[in-house]
LUMFI-938207 format. One record per residue (C-alpha): residue in three letters; x, y, z. Coordinates in pm, 1 decimal, padded with zeros to 6 digits, m for minus. Layout:
REM LUMFI-938207
REC,ALA,X,Y,Z
...
***
This chain:
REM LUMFI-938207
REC,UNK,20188.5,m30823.0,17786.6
REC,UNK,20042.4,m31011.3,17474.6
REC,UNK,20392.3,m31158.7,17300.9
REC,UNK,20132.2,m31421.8,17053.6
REC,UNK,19976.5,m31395.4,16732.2
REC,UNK,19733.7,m31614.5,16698.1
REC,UNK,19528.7,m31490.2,16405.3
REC,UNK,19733.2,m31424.1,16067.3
REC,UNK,19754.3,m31489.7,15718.7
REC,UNK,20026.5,m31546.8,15477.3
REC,UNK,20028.0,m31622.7,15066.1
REC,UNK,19901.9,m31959.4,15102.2
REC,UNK,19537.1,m31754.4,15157.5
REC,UNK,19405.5,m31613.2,14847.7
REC,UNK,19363.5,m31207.1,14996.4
REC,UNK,19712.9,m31225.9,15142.3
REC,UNK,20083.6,m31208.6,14928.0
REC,UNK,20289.5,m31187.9,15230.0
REC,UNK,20551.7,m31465.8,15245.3
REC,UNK,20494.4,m31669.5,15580.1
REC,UNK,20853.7,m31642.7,15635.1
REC,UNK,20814.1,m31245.6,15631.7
REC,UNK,20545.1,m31238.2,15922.0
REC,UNK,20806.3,m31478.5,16117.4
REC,UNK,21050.3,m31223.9,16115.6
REC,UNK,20792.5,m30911.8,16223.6
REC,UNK,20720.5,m31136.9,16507.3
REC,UNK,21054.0,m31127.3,16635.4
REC,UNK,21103.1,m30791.9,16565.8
REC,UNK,20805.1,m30745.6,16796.5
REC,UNK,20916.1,m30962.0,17060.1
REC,UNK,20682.7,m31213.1,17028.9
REC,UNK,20747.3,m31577.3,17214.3
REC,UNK,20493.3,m31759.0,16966.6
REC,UNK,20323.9,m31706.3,16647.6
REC,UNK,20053.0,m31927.5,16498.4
REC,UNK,19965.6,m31902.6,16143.0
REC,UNK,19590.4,m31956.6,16027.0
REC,UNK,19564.5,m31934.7,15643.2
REC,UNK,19182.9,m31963.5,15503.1
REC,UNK,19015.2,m32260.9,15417.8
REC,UNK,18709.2,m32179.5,15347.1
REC,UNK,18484.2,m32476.3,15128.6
REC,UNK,18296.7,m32388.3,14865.5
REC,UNK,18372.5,m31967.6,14949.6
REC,UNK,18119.3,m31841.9,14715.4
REC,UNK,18317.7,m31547.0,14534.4
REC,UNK,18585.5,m31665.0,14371.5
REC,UNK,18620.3,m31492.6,14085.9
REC,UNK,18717.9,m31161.7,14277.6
REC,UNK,18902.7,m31338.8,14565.8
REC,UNK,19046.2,m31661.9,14507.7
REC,UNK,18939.7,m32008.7,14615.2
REC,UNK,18982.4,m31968.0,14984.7
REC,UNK,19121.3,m32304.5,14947.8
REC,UNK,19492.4,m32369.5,15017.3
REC,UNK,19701.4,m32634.9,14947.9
REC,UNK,19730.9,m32820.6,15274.5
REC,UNK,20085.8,m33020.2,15231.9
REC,UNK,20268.0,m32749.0,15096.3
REC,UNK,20103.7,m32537.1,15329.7
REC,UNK,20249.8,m32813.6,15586.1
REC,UNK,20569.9,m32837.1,15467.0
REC,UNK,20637.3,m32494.1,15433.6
REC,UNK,20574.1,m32449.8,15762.3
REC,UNK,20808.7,m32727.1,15898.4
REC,UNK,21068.7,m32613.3,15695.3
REC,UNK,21049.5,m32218.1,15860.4
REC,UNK,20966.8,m32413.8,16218.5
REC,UNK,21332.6,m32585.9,16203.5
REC,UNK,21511.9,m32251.7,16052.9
REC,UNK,21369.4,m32047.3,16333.6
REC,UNK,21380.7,m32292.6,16628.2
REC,UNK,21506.7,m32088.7,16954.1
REC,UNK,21383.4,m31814.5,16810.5
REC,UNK,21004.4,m31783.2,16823.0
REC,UNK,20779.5,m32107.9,16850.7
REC,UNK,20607.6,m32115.1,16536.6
REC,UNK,20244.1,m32294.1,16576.0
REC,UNK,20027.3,m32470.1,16257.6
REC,UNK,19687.8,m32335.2,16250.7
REC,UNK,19421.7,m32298.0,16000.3
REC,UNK,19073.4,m32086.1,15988.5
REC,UNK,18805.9,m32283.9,15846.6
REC,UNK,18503.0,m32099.1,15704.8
REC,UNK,18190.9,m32233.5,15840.1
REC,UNK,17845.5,m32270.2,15693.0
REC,UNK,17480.4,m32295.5,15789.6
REC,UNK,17300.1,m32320.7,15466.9
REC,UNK,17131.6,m32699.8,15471.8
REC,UNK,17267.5,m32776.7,15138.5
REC,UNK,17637.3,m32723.4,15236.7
REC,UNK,17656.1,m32851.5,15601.6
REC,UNK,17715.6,m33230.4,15577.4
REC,UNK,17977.6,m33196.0,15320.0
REC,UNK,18192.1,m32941.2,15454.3
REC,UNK,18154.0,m33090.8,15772.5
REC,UNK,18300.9,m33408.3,15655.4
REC,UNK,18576.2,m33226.4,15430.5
REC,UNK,18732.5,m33039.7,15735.1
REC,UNK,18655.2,m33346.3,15938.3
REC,UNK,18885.5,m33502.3,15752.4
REC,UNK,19151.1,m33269.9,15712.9
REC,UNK,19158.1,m33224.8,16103.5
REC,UNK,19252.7,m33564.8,16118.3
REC,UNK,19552.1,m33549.6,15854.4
REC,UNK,19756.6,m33268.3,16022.3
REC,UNK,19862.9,m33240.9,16349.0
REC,UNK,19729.1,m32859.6,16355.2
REC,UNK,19793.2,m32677.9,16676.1
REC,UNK,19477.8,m32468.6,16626.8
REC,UNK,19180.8,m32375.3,16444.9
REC,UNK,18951.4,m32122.0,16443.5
REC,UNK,18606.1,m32147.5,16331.2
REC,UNK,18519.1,m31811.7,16141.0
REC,UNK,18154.8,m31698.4,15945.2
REC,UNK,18267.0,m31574.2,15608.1
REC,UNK,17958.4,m31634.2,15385.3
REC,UNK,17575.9,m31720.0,15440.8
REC,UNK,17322.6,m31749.2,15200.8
REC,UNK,17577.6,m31763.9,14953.3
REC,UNK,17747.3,m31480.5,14985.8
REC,UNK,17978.7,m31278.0,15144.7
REC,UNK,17869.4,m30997.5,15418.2
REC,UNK,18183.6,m30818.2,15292.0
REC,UNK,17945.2,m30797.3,14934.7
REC,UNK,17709.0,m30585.5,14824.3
REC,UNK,17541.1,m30898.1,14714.8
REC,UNK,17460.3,m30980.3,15039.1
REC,UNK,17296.8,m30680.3,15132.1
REC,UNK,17084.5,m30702.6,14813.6
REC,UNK,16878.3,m30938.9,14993.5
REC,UNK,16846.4,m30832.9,15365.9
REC,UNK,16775.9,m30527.7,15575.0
REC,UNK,17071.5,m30388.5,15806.7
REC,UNK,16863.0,m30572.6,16078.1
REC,UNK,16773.2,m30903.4,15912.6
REC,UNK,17156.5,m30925.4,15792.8
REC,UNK,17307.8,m30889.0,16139.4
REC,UNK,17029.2,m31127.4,16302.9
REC,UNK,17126.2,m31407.0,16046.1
REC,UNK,17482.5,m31325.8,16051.7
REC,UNK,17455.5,m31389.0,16431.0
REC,UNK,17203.1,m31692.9,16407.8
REC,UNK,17525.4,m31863.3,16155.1
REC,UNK,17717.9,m31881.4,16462.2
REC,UNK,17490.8,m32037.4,16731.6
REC,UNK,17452.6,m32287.6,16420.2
REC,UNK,17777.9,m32344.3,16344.0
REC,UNK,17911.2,m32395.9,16678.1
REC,UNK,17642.1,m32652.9,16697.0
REC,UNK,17705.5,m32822.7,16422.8
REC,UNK,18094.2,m32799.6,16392.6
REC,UNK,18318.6,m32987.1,16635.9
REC,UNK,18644.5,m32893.2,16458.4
REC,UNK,18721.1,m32588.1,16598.3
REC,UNK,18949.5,m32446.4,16882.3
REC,UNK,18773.2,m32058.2,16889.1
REC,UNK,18533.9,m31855.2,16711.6
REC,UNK,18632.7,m31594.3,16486.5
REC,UNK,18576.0,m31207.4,16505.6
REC,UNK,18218.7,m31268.0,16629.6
REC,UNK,18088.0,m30942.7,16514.9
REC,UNK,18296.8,m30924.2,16168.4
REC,UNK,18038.2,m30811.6,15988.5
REC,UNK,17979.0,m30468.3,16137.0
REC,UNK,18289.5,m30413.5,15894.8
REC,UNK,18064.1,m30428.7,15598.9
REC,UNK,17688.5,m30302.1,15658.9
REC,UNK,17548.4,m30032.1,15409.2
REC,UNK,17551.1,m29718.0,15601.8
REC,UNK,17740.6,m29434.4,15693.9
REC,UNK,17846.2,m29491.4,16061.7
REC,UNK,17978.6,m29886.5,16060.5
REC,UNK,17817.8,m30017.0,16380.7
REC,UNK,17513.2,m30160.4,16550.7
REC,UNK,17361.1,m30163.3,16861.4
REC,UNK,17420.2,m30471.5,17072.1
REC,UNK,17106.6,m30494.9,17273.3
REC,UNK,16889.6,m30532.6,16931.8
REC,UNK,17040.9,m30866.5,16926.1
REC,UNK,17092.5,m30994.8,17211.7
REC,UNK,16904.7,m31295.0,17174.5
REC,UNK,17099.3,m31427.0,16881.0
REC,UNK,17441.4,m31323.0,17036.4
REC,UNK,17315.6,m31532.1,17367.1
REC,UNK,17243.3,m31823.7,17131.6
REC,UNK,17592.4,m31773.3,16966.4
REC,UNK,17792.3,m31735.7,17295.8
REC,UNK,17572.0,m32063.2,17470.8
REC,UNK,17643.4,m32263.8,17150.4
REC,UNK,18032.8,m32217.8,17174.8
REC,UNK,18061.4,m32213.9,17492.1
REC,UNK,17816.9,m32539.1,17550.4
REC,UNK,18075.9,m32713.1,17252.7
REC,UNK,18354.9,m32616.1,17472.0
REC,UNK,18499.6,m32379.9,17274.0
REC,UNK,18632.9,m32017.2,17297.1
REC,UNK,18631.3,m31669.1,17104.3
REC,UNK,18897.6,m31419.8,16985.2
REC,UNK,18970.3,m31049.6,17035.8
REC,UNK,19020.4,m30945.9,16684.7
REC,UNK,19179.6,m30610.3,16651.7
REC,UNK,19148.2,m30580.0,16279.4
REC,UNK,18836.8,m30429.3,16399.1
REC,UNK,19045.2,m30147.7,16479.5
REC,UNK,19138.7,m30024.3,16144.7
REC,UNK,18827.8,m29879.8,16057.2
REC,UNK,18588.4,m29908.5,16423.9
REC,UNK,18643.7,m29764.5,16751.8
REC,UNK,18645.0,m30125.0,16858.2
REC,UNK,18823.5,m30485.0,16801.7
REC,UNK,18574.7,m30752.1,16744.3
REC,UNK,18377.0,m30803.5,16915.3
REC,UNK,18234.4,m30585.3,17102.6
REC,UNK,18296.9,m30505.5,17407.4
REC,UNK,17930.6,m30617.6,17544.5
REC,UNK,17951.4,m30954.8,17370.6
REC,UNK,18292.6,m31037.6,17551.5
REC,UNK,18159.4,m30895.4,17876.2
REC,UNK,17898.6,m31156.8,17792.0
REC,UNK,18091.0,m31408.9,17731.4
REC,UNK,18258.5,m31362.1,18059.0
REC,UNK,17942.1,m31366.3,18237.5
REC,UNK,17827.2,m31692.1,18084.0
REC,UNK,18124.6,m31824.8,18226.9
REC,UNK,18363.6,m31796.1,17951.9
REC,UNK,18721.7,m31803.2,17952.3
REC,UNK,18922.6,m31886.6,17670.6
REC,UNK,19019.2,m31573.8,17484.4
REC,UNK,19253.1,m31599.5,17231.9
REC,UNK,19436.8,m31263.0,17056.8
REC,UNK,19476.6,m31207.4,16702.4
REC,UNK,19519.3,m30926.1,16435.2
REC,UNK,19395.3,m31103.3,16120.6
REC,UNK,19707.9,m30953.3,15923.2
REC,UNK,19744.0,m31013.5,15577.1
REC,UNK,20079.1,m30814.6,15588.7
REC,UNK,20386.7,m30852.2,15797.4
REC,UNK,20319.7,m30463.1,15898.9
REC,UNK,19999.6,m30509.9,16069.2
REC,UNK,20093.1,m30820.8,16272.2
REC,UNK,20038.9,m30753.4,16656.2
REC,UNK,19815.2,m30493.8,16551.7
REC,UNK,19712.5,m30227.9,16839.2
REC,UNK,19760.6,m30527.5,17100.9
REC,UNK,19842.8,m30309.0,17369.8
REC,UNK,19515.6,m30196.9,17292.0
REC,UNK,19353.3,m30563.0,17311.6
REC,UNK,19548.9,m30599.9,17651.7
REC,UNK,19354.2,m30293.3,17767.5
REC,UNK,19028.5,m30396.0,17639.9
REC,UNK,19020.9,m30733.6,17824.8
REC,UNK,19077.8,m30570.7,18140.6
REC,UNK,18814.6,m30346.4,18109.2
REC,UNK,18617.9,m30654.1,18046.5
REC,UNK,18719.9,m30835.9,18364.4
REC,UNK,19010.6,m31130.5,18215.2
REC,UNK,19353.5,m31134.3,18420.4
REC,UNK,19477.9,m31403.6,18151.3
REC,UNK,19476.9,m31445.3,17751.7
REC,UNK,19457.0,m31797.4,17571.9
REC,UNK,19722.4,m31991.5,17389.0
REC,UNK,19703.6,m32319.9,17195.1
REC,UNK,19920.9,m32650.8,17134.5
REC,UNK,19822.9,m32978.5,17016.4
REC,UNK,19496.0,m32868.8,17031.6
REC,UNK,19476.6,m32801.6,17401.6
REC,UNK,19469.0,m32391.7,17567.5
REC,UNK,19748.7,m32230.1,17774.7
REC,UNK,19627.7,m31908.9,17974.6
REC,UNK,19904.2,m31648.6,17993.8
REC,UNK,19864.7,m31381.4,18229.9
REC,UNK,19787.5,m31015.0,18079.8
***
């Protein structure tokens, strides 16, 4: 049984108003043994007159945190994570790199995941994005972002919701087929897993796929490459979608061959057994 949440997002992200102390208590009401929050940080997000910044406040963000970890000790182990948006444009990658670099190095964070929100400066979630690419040429550089950014980007724990953008691509039936990338999602999986780093099952997927991210032939992948760290997450932005169809997730790594799910502390990964 999955009893961690280890993708979520509270008010200190721009797209989320849910009080961090509000998805503390759903976790207990679920049962859960450990929560990890992972507010955005995303540098120079490029849309943020509809969204927000993407940029949070890291001491208060901190301090918040330690103040909720001490009223809720016993209860639940509360974890400090962040999700840093990553970037491949040439412009954009020595500077971010040295911004979350740096911020690594200031907090003792638990965890952080490593997400593609943007490329070519915009979001996939925009139709701005799609002004400029084909369904097939938006996929293939959505995919090539990640083998980059793993590459590139040591300050990361796990890659985010490898196939997010599925969510957003112009056409009636939201999905793709896998083996018309392959290539790039081989490059993606042999980059992270070459940096030493892990995915996520993401089962925000769910809400509007037939699948979490990502797919179940990437993670089968994965595992064949040799992968193992797999941490679970829902990506909730409200207490009421924490945990989010994990009985589901639980299901879906069986079918892909794991006995065991991933946890972090200090920076280091805890396998828990399914």
């Amino acid at each position: 049984m999955i009893t961690a949440d280890f993708h979520n997002h509270t008010s200190f992200s721009s797209d989320s108003t849910a009080p961090m102390e509000g998805q503390i208590r759903q976790a207990i009401s679920l049962g859960f043994t450990r929560l990890c929050v992972t507010d955005h940080m995303d540098r120079h997000y490029p849309n943020p007159i509809d969204k927000g910044s993407f940029e949070l406040e890291p001491d208060a963000y901190f301090d918040s945190l330690q103040t909720l970890r001490a009223r809720y000790r016993g209860q639940i182990e509360l974890l400090f994570g962040i999700e840093f948006g990553l970037r491949n444009e040439p412009h954009l990658k020595e500077e971010i790199l040295n911004f979350y670099q740096n911020l690594e190095a200031s907090y003792p964070f638990d965890f952080i995941i490593g997400s593609t929100h943007a490329l070519h400066g915009a979001d996939p979630a925009s139709a701005e994005y799609w002004e400029s690419a084909t369904l097939k040429d938006g996929l293939r550089d959505y995919f090539q972002s990640i083998a980059d950014n793993a590459s590139w980007y040591p300050c990361f724990d796990v890659y985010g919701h490898l196939d997010y953008i599925v969510r957003y691509v112009p056409a009636e039936v939201k999905d793709y087929c896998y083996e018309d990338y392959r290539e790039r999602i081989d490059q993606a999986l042999l980059a992270i897993l070459n940096a030493g780093k892990g995915i996520e099952v993401n089962t925000a997927g769910l809400k509007t796929l037939s699948y979490p991210h990502p797919k179940k032939e990437i993670l089968m992948r994965y595992r064949e490459l040799g992968g193992e760290i797999v941490t679970v997450g829902s990506d909730a932005h409200a207490p009421e979608f924490l945990g989010y169809q994990f009985n589901r997730a639980e299901e879906y790594l069986k079918e892909c061959g794991f006995r065991y799910y991933t946890v972090f502390k200090d920076r280091k990964p805890i396998f828990e057994k399914l």
